[in-house]
N, C-alpha and C positions, 0 to 999 in steps of 0.2 A: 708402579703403584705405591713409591715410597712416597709417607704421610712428610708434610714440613713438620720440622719439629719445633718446642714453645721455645722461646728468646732465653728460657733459663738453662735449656738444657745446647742449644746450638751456638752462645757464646764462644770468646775466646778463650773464658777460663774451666771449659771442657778439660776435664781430669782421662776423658779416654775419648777417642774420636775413632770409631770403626765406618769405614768410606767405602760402599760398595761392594760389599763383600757377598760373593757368590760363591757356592758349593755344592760339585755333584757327585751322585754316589753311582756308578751307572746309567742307566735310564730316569733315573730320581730325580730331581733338581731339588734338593734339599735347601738351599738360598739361593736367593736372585736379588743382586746389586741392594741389598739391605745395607742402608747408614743407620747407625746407632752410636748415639754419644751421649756422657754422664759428666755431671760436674762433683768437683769436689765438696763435698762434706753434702753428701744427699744421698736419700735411699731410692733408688731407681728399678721400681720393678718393670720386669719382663716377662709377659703373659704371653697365652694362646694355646688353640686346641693342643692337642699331642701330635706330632707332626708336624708340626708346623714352623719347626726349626730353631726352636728355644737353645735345646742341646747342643745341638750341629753348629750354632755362631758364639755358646760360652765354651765349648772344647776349642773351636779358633783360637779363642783368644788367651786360652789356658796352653796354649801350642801341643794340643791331641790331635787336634786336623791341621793343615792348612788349607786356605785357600786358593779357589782356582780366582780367581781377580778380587782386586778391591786392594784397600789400605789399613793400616793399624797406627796411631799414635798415641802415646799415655805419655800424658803431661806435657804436649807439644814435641813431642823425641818421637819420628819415625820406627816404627819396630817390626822389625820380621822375626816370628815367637815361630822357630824351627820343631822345639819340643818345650813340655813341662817345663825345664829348668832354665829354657830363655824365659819361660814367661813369670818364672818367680823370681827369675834376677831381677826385671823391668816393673815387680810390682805387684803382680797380678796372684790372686790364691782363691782356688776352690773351694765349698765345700760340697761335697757329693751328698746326695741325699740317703746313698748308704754309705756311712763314713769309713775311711779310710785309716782305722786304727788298728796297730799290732795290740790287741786285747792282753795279751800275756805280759806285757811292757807297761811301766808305770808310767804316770802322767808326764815326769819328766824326759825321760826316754825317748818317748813319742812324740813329744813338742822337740826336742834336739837329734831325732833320729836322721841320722845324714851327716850331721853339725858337732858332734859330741866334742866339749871342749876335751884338751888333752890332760891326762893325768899328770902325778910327781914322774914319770918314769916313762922311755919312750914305749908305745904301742899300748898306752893306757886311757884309761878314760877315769874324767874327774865326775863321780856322779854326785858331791860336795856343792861341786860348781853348777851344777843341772839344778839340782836341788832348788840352790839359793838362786842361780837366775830365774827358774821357773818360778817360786813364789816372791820375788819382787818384780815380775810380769804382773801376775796375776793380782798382789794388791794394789797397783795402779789403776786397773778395772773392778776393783772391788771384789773380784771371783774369790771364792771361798774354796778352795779344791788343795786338794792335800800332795804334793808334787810326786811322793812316795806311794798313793797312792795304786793299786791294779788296774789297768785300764777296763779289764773285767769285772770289776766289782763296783762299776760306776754305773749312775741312774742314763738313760739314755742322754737328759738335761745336761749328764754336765760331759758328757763324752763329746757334745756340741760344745763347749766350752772348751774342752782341749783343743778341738781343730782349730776355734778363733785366736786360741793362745800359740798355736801352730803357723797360723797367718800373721799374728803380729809378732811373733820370734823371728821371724823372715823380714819385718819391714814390710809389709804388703801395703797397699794403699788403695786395690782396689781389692775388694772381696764379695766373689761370686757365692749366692747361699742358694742351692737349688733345693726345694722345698724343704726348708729345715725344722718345719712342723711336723711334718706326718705322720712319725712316729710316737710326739711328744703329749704330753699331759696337759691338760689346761695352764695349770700350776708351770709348770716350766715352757709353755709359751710364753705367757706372762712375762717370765723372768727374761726368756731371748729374745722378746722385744726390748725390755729395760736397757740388754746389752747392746743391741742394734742400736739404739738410741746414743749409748754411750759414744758409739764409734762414729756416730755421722759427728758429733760435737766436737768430737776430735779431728775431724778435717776428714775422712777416709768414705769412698765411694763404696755404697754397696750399692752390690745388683742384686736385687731381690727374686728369685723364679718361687712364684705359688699358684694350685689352683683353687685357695682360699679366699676368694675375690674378697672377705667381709676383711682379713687381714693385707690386704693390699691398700683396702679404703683407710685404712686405721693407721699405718706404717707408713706408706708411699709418700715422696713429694713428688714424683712424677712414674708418668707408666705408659710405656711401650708397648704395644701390641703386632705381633705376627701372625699372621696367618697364611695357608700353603707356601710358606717361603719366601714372604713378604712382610716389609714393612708398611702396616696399613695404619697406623695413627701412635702420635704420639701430643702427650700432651701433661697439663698438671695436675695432681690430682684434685685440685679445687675446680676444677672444673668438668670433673667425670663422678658417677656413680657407678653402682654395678648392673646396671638393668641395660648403663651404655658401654661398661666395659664387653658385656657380655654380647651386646648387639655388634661389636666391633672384631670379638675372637671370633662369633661363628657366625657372620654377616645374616642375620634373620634375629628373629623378636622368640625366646623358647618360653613364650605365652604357656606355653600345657608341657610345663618341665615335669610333671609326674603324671603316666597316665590314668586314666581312667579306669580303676579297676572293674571288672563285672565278672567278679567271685561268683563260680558256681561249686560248690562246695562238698564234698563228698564222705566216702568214708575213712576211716584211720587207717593212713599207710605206714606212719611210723610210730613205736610208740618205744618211750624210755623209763624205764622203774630203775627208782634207786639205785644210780650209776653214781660211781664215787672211783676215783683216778689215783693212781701215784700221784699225777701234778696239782692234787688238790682240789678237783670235785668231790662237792659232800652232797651225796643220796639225793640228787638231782631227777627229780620227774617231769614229763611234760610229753604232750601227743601234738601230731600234725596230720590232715586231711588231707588227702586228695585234692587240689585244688587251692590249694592254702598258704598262704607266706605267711611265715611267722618271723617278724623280727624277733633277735636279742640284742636287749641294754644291757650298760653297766661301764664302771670306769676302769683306768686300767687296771689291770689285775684281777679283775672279778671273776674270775675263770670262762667267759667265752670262749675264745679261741683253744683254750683243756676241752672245754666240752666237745667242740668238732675233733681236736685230736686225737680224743676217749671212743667216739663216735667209729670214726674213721681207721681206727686202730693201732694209729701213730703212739699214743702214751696208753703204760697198761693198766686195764680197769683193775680195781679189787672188787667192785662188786656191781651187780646191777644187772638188767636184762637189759636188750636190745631187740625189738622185736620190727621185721619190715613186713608189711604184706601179710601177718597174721605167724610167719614165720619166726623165730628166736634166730637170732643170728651168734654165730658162734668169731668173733670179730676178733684174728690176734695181730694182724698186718694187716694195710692197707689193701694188700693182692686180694684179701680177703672183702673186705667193704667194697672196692670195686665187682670184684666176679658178683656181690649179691645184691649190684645195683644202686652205689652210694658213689656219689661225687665230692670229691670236697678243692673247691678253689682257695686256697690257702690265703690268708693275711699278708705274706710276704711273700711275695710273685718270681725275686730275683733268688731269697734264698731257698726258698722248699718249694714251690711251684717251678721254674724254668729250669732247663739246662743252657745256658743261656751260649755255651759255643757250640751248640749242636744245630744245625736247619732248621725250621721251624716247623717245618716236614717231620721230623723227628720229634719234637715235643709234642706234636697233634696227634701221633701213632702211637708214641710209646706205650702206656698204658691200654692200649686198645685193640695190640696186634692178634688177642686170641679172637676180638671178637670181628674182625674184618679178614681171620681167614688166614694170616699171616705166622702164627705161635711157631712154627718150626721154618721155615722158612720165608725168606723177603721177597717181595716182589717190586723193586726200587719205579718200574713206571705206574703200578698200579697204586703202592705208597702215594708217591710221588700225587694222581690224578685225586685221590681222596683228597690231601692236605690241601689241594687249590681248591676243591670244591668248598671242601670246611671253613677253608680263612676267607670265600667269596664269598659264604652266608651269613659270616661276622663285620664283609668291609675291612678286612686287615689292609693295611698300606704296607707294604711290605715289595720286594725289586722280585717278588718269588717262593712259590716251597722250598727254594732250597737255601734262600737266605740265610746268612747268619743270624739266628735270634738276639744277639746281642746289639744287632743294628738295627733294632725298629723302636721306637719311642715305648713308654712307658706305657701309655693306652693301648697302644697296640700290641704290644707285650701281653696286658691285660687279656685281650680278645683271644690271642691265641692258647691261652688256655680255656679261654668260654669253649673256644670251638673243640677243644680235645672234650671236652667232657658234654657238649651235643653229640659227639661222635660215640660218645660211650653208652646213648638211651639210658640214662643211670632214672630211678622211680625216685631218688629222694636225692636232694643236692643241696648242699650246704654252700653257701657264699659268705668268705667270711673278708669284712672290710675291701669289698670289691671292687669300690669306688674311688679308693684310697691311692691319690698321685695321678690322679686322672683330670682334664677337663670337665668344664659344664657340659659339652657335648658329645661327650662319651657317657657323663654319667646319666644324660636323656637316653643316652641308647643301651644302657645297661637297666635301666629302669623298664626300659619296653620288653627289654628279651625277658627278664622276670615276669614281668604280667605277661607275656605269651608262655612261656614254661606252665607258669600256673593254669593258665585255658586250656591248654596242652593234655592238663592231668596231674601235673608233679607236684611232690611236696617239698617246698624249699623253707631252708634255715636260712634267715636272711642278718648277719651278725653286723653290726655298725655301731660308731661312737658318734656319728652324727644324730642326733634326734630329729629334725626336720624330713631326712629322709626316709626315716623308718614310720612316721607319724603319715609321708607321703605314699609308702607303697605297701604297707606291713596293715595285713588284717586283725594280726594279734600280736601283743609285744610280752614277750620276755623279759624278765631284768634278773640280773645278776649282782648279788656280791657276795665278795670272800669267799666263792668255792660255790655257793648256794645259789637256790631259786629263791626269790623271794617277793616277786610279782608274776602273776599271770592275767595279763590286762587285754580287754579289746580296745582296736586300738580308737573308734568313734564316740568311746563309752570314758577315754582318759583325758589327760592334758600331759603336757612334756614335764611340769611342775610335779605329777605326782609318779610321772615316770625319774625324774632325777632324785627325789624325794625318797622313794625307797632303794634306788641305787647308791645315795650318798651317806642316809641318814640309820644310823644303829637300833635297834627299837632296844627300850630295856626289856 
């Protein structure tokens, strides 16, 4: 079902030509005979749901996998990319959408880590020479980054900037960026487009992976589409929008992306007085009903993601009540929010939500073994028959319970914590950026399972930096800045303008 691809991108002067490339993971068929090819000096994104084999054909070609048939050539040169280091002799550099920096190492360090030229003296290192070659890198692209600088004390913006200084310290020529927004700011998307830009002008392939489809319209000269482990179209972006990218990742029209809410609304299940955190919540109030989504705004740093951590019991209050169910909750660890019926699916999935070499069996139970009967002893077939039941009422893709969690796509990833925290019946559940690295049709199906929770009964904290989506599911919105409440809006009764409006703007 592989799409022909446009005349600019199936030339002879294809910068990487992948020919049939198939891969299985077990029972899986993770690709089937997919050709994908890029030319040089263009941004070539590569979509599609999660699963669908994004990851599994750019670890190919980063040599993390191989394949079970098909070809590889860059730059007209046959290549068999054995591991990582065939594939950055040939050209080829990642960036992982959780980067892969030694934080404790300076800018230079890191961009030479492997490489370190030698010092005056044997078994030394010149860090002189790091130094100066890092910053006469960096003002060739204009990058402003201090070579000395801590890789820890860098804004996310520019730790993204290390890795690309990382790639062209190696010569790379083609560079994989898998979602390298997600984490970032408005302000420093901005700025990694400018640099994206910079490097197509310079001759060098990017492959662009996002499920940003508005930044793929905006970026893109061409876009690839896969879907279940196929290549089903490819083409130029002058002749795609998103209503046909999106009809082509998840082959239907998602006419009714946000559903239909039909709030029945009830009493106060949660309520928070003057909560104020180590990490910077100030005397923060606000109630949620029975029945009730309540998104929270704000930009980064505004203290959302403190507040579910305050909530939750991850960072410690100094002050404030927590009350669930009429109850005062005395909240010092999570063990505790859980046992009193509090969920929280975390903003970052791979670092504080998964254990990601454990089964997936094991991330669905963990947290839930006092309440399924298990606290002193396991029972691995009964474990075991939960987790299937759990990840089949989510649609997890996955070869099994007993999978590695590290081997299912980002979405799905996603799901297997939905389903731990179904399995937990928690009365109040906080989702904080849920949708975050996910497909358009994951996040239809993350949309549904909120508006059923809520019919359900439950009161959820619905935490996102998207506004379209919270204007689509959220009955009441939040906003946050610097620590504070400083809107509590409905949400039929606002506009997004006066939701960013008090998010951005200082009152005297």
């Amino acid at each position: 079902m592989n799409a022909p691809l446009p005349q600019a991108v199936a030339d002879r002067d294809a910068a990487l030509r992948m020919t049939g490339i198939s891969k299985r993971f077990g029972p899986v068929q993770a690709l089937c005979e997919v050709t994908f090819h890029t030319r040089a000096g263009s941004v070539h994104a590569l979509v599609g749901e999660n699963g669908a084999g994004k990851s599994t054909l750019m670890k190919i070609l980063a040599g993390v996998y191989q394949p079970d048939s098909g070809s590889i050539e860059i730059h007209g040169k046959p290549q068999i990319l054995a591991n990582p280091a065939q594939a950055i002799e040939a050209g080829v550099s990642m960036i992982y959408q959780e980067l892969d920096l030694a934080e404790h190492l300076t800018v230079a360090e890191n961009i030479f880590l492997g490489a370190e030229p030698q010092g005056p003296l044997p078994f030394t290192v010149s860090h002189h020479q790091m130094a100066a070659q890092t910053r006469r890198l960096a003002e060739q692209y204009n990058f402003r980054i201090p070579p000395d600088a801590k890789v820890e004390d860098l804004s996310t913006g520019d730790c993204q900037i290390v890795e690309i200084l990382k790639s062209l310290r190696r010569n790379a020529s083609i560079i994989v960026m898998d979602e390298p927004t997600s984490s970032l700011s408005e302000r420093e998307t901005v700025r990694l487009f400018e640099v994206v830009r910079q490097l197509r002008k310079r001759g060098l392939s990017i492959i662009y992976i996002s499920h940003r489809l508005e930044e793929i319209v905006e970026l893109a000269d061409e876009v690839s589409v896969l879907r279940d482990g196929q290549l089903v179209h490819s083409e130029s972006i002058t002749q795609l929008d998103i209503p046909k990218i999106v009809h082509h990742m998840v082959g239907r029209e998602l006419t009714d992306f946000f559903p239909q809410r039909k709030a029945n609304i009830g009493d106060v299940i949660l309520e928070v007085a003057g909560l104020s955190s180590e990490a910077g919540v100030r005397d923060v109030a606000f109630q949620i009903r029975r029945g009730e989504i309540v998104g929270m705004a704000g930009l980064v740093g505004a203290g959302r993601t403190e507040i579910a951590r305050a909530i939750f019991g991850v960072d410690a209050r100094t002050s404030g009540r927590i009350v669930l169910e009429g109850r005062e909750l005395d909240v010092t660890c999570p063990a505790d929010a859980i046992a009193s019926g509090i969920a929280l699916l975390t903003e970052d999935r791979k670092r504080t939500g998964l254990c990601l070499q454990l089964p997936c069996s094991w991330n669905i139970t963990l947290p839930n073994l006092a309440q399924i009967g298990m606290k002193s002893l396991i029972c691995p077939a009964q474990e075991h028959r939960i987790a299937a039941e759990a990840g089949a009422r989510m649609a997890v893709k996955w070869a099994g319970p007993e999978a590695p969690t590290d081997s299912l796509s980002g979405g799905n990833q996603q799901k297997l914590l939905i389903a731990r925290w179904l399995l937990a019946h928690s009365t109040f559940m906080i989702f904080d950026e849920p949708t975050r690295g996910i497909d358009v049709g994951a996040k239809a199906e993350v949309y549904g399972l909120l508006n059923r929770l809520a019919e359900q009964g439950k009161a959820l904290l619905f935490i996102s930096s998207e506004l379209p989506e919270l204007f689509g599911i959220a009955d009441r919105i939040l906003v946050m800045r610097r620590g504070k409440l400083v809107g509590n809006l409905v949400t039929k009764q606002t506009t997004p303008e006066e939701v960013m409006h008090l998010a951005a703007v200082e009152e005297n």
